[in-house]
N, CA, C and O atoms as a DFTB+ gen file, in Angstrom:
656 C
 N C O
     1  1      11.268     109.086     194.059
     2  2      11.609     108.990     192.703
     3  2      11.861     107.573     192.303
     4  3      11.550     106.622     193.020
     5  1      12.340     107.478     191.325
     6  2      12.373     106.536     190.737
     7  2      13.891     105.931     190.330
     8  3      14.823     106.375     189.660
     9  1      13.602     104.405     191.252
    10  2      15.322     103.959     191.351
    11  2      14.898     102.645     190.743
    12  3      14.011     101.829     190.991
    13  1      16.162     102.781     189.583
    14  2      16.505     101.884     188.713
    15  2      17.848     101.033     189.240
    16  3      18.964     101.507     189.451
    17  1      17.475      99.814     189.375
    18  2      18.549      99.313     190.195
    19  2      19.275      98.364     189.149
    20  3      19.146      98.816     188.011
    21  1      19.811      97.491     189.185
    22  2      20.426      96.507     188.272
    23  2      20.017      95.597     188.091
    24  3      20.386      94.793     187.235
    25  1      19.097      95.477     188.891
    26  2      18.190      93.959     188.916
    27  2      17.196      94.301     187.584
    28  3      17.061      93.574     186.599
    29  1      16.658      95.370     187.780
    30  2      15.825      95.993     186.734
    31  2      16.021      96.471     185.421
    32  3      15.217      96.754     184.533
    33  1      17.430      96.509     185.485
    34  2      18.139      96.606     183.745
    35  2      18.635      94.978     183.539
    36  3      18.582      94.501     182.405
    37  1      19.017      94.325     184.445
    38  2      19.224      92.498     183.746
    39  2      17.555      92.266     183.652
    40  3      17.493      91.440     182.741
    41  1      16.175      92.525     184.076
    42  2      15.517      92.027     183.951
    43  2      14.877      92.569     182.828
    44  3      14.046      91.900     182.214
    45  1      15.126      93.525     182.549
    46  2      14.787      94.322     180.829
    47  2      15.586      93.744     179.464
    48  3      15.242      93.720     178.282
    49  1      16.998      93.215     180.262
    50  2      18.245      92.471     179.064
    51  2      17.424      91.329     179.266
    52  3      16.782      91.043     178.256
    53  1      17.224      90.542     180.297
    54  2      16.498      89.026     180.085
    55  2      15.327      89.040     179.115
    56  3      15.490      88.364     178.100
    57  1      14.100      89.734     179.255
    58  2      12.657      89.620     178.687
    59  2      13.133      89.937     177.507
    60  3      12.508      89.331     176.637
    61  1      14.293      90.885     176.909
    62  2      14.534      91.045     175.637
    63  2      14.879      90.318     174.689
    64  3      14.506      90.212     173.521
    65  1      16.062      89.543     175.661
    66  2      17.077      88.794     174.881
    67  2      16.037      87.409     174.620
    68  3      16.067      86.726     173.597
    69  1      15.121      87.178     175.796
    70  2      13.889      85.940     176.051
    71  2      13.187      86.283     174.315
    72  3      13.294      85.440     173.425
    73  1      12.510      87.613     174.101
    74  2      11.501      87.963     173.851
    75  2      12.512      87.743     172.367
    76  3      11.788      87.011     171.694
    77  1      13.491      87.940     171.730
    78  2      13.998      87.879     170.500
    79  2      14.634      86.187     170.067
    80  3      15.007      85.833     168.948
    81  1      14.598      85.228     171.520
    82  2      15.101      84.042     171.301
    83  2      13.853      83.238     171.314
    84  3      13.922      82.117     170.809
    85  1      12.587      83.683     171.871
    86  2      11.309      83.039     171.734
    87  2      10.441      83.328     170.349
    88  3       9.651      82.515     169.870
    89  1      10.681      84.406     169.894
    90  2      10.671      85.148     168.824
    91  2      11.536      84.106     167.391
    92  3      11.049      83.966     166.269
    93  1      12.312      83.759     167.666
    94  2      13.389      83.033     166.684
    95  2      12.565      81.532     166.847
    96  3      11.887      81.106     165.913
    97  1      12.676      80.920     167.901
    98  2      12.330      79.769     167.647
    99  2      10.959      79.186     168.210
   100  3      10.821      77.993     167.942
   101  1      10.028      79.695     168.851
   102  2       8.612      80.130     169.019
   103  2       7.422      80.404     168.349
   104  3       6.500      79.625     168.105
   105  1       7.554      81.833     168.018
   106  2       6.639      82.736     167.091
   107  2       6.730      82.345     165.937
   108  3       5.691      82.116     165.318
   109  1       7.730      82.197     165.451
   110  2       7.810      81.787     163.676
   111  2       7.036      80.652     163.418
   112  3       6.032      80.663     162.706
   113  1       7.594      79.449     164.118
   114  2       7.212      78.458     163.737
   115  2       5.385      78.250     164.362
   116  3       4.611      77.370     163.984
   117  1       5.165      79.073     165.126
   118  2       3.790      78.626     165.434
   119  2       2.820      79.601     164.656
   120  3       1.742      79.238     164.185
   121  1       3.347      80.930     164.574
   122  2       2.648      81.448     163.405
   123  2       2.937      80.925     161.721
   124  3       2.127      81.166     160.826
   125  1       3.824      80.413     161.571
   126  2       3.785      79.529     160.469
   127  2       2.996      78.454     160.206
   128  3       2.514      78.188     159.105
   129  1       2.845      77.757     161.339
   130  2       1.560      76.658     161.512
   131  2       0.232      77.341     161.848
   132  3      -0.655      76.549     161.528
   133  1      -0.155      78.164     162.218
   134  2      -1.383      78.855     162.149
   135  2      -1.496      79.470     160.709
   136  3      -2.580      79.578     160.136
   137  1      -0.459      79.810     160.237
   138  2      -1.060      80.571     158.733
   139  2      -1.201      79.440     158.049
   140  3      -2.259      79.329     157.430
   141  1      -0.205      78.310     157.968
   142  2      -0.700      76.920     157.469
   143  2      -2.161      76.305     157.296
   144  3      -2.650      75.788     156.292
   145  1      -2.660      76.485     158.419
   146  2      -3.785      76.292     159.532
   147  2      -4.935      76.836     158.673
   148  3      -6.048      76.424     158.346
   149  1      -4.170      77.981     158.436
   150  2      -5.680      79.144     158.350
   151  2      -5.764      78.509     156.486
   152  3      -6.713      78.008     155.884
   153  1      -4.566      78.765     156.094
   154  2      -4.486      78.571     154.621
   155  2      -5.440      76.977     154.325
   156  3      -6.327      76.926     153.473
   157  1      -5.019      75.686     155.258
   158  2      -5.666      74.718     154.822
   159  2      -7.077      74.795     155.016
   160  3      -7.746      74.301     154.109
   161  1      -7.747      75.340     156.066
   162  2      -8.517      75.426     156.520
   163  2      -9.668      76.534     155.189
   164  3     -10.597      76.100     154.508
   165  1      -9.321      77.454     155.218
   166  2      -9.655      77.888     153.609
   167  2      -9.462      77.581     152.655
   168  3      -9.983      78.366     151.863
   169  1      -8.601      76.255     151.850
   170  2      -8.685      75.277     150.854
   171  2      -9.917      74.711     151.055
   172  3     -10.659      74.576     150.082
   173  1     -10.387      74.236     152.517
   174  2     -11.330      73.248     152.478
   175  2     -12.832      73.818     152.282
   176  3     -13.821      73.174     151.932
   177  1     -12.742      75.225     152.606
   178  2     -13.687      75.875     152.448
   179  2     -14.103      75.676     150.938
   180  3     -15.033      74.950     150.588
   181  1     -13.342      76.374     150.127
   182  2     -13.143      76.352     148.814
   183  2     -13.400      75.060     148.262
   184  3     -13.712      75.114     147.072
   185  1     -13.372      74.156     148.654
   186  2     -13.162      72.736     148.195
   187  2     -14.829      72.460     148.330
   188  3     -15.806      72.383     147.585
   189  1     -14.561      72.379     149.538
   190  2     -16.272      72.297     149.983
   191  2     -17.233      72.862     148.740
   192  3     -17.999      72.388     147.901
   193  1     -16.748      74.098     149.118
   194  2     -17.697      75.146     147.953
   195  2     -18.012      74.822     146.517
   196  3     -19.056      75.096     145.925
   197  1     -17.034      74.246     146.083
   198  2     -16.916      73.605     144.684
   199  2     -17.598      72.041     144.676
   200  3     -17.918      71.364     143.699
   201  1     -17.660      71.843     145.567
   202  2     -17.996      70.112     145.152
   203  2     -19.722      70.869     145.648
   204  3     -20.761      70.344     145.245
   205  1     -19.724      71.616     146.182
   206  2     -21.264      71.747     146.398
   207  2     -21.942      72.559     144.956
   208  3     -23.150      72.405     144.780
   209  1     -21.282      73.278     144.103
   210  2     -21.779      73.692     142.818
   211  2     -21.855      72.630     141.986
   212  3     -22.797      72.462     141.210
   213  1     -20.560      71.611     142.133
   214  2     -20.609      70.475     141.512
   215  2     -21.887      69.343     141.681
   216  3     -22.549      68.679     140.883
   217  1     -21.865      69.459     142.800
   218  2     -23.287      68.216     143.366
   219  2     -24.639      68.938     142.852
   220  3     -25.472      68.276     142.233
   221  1     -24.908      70.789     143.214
   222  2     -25.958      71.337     142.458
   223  2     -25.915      70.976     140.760
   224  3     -26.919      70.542     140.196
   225  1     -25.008      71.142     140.251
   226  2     -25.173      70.960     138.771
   227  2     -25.170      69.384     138.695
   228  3     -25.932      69.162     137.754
   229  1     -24.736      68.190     139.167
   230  2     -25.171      66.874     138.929
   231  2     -26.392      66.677     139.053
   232  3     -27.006      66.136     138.134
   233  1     -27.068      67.094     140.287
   234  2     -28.404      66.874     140.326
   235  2     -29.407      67.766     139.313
   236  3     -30.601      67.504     139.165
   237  1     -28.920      68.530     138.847
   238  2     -29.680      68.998     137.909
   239  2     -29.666      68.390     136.619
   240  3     -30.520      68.744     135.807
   241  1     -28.699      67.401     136.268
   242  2     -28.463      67.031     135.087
   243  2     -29.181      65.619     135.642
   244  3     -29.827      65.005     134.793
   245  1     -29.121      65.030     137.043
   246  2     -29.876      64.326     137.026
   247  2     -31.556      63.863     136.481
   248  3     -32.241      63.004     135.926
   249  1     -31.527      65.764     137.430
   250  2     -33.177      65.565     137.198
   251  2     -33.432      65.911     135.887
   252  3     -34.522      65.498     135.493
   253  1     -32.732      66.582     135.020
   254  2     -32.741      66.390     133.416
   255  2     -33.104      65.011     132.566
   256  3     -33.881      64.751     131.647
   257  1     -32.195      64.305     133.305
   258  2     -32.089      62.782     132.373
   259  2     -33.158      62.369     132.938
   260  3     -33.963      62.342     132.007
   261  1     -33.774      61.973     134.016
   262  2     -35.127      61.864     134.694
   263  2     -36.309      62.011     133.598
   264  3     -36.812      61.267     132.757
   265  1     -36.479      63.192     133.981
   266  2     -37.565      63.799     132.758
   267  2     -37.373      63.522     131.658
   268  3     -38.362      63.210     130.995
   269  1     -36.046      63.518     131.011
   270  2     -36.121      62.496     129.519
   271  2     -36.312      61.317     129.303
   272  3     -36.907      60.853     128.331
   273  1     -35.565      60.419     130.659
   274  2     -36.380      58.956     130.742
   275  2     -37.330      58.700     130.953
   276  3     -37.666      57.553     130.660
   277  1     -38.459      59.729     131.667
   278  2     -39.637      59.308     131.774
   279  2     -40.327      59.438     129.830
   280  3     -41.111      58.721     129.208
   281  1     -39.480      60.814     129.403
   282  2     -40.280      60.997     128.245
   283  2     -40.190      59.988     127.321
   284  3     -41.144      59.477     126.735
   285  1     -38.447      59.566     127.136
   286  2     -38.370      58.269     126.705
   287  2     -38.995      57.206     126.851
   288  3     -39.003      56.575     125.793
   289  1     -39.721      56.520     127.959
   290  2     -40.510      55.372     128.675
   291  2     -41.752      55.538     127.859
   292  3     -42.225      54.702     127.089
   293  1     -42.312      56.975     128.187
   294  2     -43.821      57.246     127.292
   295  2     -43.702      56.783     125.870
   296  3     -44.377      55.951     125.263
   297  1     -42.625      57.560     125.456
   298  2     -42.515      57.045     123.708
   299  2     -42.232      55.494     123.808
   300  3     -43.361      55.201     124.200
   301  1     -41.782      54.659     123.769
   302  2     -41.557      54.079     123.935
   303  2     -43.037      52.782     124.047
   304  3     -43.442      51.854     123.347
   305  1     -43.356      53.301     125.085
   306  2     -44.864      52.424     125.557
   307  2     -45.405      52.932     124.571
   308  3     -45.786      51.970     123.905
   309  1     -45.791      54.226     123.849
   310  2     -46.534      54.218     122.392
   311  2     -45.888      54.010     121.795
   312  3     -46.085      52.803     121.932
   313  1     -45.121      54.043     121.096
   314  2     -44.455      52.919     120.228
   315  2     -45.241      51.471     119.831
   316  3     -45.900      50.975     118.917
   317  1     -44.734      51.169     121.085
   318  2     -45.031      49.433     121.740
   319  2     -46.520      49.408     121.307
   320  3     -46.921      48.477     120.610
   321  1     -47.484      50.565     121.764
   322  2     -48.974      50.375     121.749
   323  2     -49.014      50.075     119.952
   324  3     -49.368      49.099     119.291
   325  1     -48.449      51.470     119.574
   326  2     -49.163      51.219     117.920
   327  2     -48.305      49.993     116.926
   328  3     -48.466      49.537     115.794
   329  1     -47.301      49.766     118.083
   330  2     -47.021      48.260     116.909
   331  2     -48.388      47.499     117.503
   332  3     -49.372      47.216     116.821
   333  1     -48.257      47.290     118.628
   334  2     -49.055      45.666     118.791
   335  2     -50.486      45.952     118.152
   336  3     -51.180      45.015     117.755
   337  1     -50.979      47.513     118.051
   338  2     -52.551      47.476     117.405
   339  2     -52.102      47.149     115.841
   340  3     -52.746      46.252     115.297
   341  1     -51.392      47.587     115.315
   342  2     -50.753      47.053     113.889
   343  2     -50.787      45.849     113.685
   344  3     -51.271      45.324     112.682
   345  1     -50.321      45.335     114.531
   346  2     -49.805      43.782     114.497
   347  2     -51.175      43.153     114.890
   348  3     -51.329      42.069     114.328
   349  1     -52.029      43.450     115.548
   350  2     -53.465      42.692     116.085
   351  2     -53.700      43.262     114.381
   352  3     -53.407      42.360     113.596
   353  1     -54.096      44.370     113.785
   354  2     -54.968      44.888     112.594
   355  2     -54.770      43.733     111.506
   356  3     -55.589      43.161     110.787
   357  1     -52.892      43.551     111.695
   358  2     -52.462      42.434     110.491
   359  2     -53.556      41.080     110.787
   360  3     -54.144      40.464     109.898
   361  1     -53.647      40.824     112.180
   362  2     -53.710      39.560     112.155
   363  2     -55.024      38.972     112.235
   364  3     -55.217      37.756     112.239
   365  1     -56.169      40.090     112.316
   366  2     -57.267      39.856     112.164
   367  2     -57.535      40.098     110.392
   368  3     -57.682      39.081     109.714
   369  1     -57.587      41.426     109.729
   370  2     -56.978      40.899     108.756
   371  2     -56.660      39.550     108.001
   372  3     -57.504      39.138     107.205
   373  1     -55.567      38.880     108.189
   374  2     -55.088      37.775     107.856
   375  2     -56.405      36.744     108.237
   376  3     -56.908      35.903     107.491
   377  1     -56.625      36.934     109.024
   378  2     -57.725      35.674     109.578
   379  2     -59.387      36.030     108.839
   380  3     -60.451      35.449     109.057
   381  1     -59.185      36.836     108.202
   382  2     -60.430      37.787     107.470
   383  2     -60.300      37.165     106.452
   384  3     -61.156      36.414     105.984
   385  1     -59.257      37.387     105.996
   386  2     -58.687      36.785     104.452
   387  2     -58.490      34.994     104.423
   388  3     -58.590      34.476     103.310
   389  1     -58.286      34.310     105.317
   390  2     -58.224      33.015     105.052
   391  2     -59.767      32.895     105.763
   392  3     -60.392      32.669     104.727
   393  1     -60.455      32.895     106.474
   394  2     -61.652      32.828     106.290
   395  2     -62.512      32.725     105.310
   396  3     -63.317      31.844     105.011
   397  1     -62.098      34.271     104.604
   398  2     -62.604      34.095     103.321
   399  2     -62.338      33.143     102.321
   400  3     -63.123      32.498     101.625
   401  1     -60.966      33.158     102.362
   402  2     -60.510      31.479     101.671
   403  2     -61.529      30.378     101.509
   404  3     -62.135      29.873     100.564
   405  1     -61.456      30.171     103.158
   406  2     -62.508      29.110     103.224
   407  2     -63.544      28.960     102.435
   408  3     -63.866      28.098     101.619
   409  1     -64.022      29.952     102.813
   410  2     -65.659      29.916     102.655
   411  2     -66.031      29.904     100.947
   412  3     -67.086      29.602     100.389
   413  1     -64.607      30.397     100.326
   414  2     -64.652      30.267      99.149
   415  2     -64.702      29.286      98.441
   416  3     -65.433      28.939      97.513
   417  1     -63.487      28.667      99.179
   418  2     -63.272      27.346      98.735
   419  2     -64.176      26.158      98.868
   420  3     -64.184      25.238      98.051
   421  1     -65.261      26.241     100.388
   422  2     -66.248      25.641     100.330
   423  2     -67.346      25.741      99.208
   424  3     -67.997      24.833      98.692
   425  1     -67.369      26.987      98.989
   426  2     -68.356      27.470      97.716
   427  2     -68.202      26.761      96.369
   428  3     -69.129      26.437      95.627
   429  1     -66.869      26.563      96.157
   430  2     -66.215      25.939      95.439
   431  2     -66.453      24.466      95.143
   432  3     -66.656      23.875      94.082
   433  1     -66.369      24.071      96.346
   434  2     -66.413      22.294      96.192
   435  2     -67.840      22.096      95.962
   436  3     -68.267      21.241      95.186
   437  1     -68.718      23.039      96.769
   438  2     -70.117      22.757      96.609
   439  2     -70.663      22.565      95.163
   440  3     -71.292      21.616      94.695
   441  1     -70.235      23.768      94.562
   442  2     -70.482      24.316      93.600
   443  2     -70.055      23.185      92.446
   444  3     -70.742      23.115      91.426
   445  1     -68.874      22.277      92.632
   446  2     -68.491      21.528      92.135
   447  2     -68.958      20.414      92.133
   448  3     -68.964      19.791      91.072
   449  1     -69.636      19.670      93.643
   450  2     -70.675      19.071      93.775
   451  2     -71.577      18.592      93.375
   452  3     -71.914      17.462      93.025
   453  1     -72.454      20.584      93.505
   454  2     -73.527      20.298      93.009
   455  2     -73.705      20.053      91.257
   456  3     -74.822      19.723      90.858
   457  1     -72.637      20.216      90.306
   458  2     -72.269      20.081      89.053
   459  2     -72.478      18.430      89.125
   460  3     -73.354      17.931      88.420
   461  1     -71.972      17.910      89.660
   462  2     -71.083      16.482      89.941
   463  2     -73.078      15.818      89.976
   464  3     -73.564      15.106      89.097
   465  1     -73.553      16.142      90.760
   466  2     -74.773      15.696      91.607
   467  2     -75.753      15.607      89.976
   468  3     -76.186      14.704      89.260
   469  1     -75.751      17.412      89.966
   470  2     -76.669      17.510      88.301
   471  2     -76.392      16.331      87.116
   472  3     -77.219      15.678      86.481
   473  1     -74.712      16.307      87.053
   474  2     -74.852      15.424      85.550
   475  2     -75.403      14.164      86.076
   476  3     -76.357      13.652      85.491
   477  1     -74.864      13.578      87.190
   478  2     -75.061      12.257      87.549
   479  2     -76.756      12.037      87.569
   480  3     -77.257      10.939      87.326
   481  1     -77.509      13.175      87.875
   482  2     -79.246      12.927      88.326
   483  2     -79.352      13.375      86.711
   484  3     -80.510      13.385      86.296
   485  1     -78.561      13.661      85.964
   486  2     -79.231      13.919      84.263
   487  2     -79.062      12.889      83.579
   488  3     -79.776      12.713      82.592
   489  1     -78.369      12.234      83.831
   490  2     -77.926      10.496      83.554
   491  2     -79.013       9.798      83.872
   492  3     -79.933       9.546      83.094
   493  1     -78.923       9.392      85.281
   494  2     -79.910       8.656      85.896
   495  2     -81.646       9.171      85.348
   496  3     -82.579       8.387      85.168
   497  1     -81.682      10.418      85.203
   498  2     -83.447      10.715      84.689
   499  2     -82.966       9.916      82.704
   500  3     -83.723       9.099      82.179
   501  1     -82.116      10.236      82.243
   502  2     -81.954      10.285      80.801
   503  2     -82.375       8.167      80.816
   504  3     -83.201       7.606      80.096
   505  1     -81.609       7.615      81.706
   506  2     -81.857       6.014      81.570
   507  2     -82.972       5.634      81.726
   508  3     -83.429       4.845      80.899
   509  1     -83.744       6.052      82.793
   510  2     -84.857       6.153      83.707
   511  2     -86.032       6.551      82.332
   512  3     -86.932       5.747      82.093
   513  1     -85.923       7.615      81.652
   514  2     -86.616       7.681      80.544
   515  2     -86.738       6.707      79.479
   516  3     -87.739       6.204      78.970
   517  1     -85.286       6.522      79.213
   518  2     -84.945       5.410      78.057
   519  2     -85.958       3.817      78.340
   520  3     -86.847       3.266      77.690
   521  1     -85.272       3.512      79.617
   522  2     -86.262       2.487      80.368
   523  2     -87.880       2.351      80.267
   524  3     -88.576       1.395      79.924
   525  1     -88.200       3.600      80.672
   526  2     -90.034       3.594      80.453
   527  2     -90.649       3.481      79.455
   528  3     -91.736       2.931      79.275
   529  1     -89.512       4.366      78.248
   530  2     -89.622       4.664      76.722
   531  2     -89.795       3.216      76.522
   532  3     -90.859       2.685      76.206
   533  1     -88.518       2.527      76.758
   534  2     -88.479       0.997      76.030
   535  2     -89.206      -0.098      76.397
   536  3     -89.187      -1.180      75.810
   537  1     -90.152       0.307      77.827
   538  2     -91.519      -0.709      78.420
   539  2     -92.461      -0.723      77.399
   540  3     -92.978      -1.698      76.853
   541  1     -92.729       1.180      77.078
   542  2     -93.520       1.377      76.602
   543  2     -93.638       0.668      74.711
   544  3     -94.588       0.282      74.031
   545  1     -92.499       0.760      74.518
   546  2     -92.449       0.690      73.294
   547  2     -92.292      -0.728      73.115
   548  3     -92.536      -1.078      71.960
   549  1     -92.014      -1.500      73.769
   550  2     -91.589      -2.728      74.139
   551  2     -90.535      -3.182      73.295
   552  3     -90.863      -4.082      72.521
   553  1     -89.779      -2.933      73.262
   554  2     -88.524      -2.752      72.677
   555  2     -87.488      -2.612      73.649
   556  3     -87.428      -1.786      74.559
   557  1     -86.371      -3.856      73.241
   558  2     -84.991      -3.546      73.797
   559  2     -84.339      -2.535      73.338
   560  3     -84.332      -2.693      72.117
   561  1     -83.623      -1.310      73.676
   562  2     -82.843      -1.000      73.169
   563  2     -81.300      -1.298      73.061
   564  3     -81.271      -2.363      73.678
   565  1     -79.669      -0.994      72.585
   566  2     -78.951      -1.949      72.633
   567  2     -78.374      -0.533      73.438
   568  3     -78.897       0.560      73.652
   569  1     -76.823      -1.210      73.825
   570  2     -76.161       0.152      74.737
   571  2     -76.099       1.200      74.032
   572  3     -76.449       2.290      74.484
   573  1     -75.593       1.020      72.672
   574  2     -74.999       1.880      71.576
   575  2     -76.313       3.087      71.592
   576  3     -76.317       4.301      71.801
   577  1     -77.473       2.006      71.237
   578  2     -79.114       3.075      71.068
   579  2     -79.090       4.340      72.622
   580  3     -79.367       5.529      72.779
   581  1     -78.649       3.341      73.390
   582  2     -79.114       4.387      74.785
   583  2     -77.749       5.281      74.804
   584  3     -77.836       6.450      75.181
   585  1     -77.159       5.030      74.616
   586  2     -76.566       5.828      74.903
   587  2     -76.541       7.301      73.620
   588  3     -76.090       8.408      73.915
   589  1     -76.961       7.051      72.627
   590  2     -77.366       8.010      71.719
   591  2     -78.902       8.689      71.717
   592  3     -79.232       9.634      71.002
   593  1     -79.630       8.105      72.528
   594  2     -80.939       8.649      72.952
   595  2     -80.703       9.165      74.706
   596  3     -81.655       9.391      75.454
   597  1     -79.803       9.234      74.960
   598  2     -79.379       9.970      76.183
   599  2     -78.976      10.776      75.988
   600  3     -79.624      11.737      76.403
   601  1     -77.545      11.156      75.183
   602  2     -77.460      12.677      74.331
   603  2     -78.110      13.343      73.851
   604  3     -77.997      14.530      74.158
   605  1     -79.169      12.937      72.813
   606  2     -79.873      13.569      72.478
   607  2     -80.811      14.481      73.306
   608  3     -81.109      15.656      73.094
   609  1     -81.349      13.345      74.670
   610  2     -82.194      13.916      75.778
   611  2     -81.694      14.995      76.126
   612  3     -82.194      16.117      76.195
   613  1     -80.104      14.417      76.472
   614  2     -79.542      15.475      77.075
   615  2     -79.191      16.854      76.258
   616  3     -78.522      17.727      76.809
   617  1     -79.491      16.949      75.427
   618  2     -79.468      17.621      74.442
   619  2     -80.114      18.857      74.157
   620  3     -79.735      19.992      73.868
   621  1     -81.658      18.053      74.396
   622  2     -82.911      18.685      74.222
   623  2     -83.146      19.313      75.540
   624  3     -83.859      20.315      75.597
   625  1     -82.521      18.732      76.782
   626  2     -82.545      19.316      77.685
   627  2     -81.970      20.671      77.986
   628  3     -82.560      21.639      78.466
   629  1     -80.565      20.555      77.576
   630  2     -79.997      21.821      77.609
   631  2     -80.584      22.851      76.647
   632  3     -80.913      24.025      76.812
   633  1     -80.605      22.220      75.827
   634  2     -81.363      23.318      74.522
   635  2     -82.883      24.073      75.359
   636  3     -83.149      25.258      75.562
   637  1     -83.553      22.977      75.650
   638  2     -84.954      23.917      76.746
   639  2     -84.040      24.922      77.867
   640  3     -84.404      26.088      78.025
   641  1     -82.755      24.343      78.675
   642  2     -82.631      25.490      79.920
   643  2     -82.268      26.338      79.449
   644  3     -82.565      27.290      80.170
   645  1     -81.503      26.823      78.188
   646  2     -80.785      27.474      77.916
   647  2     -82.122      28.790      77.264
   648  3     -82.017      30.008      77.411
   649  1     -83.044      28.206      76.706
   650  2     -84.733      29.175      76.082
   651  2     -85.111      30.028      77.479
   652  3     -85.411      31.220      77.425
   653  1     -85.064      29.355      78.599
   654  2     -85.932      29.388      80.013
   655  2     -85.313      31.030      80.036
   656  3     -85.599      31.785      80.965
């Protein structure tokens, strides 16, 4: 049978009295630091978890602004294109128009020229006549005469271009 001696009831009071004083200052505090443990340890989870929805939604707003800066860049370079063809259109244009200037203005002087050239060669034929007239006739004429038989020439002259 079964003999319970005294050794075996102090060793049931020891593991007890052990098991409620290891219990007091033991168990508490190390299961307190394990639930600590567990608790921080699942913050970080959580933490983790969130900065990783966070980093998914940055990069998406990244690649958002991306695609608008590229779209922006495009506009932009057309933009840029149809000013500078504008700005070339002005400036050929402009160079169209003072060209034309020119050429006007050359037309002009010519034109003025050749006015300049006519009276002076209607003069010179009008003396040139007077002269042959007055070989022929043998007769001086005086300035006053030539120059009133030069009008007249000239006179008769215009009066013929003007019939033509």
């Amino acid at each position: 049978m079964l003999d319970f001696s005294v050794t075996f009831i102090i060793t049931i009071i020891n593991i007890t009295f052990l098991f409620f004083i290891l219990k007091a200052i033991l168990f508490k505090p190390v299961s307190k630091f394990m639930a600590e443990r567990a608790r921080r340890v699942q913050d970080s989870i959580e933490q983790a978890q969130r900065d990783k929805e966070e980093a998914t939604k940055l990069l998406a707003e990244y690649k958002d602004k991306l695609k608008n800066t590229e779209a922006e860049a495009r506009d932009i370079l057309n933009t840029a294109r149809e000013n500078a063809e504008r700005q070339a259109q002005l400036i050929i244009a402009d160079g169209r128009r003072e060209a034309q200037d020119t050429v006007n203005s050359a037309l002009k002087q010519i034109e003025m020229e050749r006015q300049a050239a006519l009276a002076k060669f209607k003069l010179e034929a009008a003396a040139l006549v007077i002269a042959v007239s007055a070989k022929l006739a043998a007769k001086d004429f005086s300035g006053e005469d030539n120059r009133r038989y030069v009008n007249m020439l000239l006179d008769e002259l215009s009066a013929q271009k003007g019939n033509k």
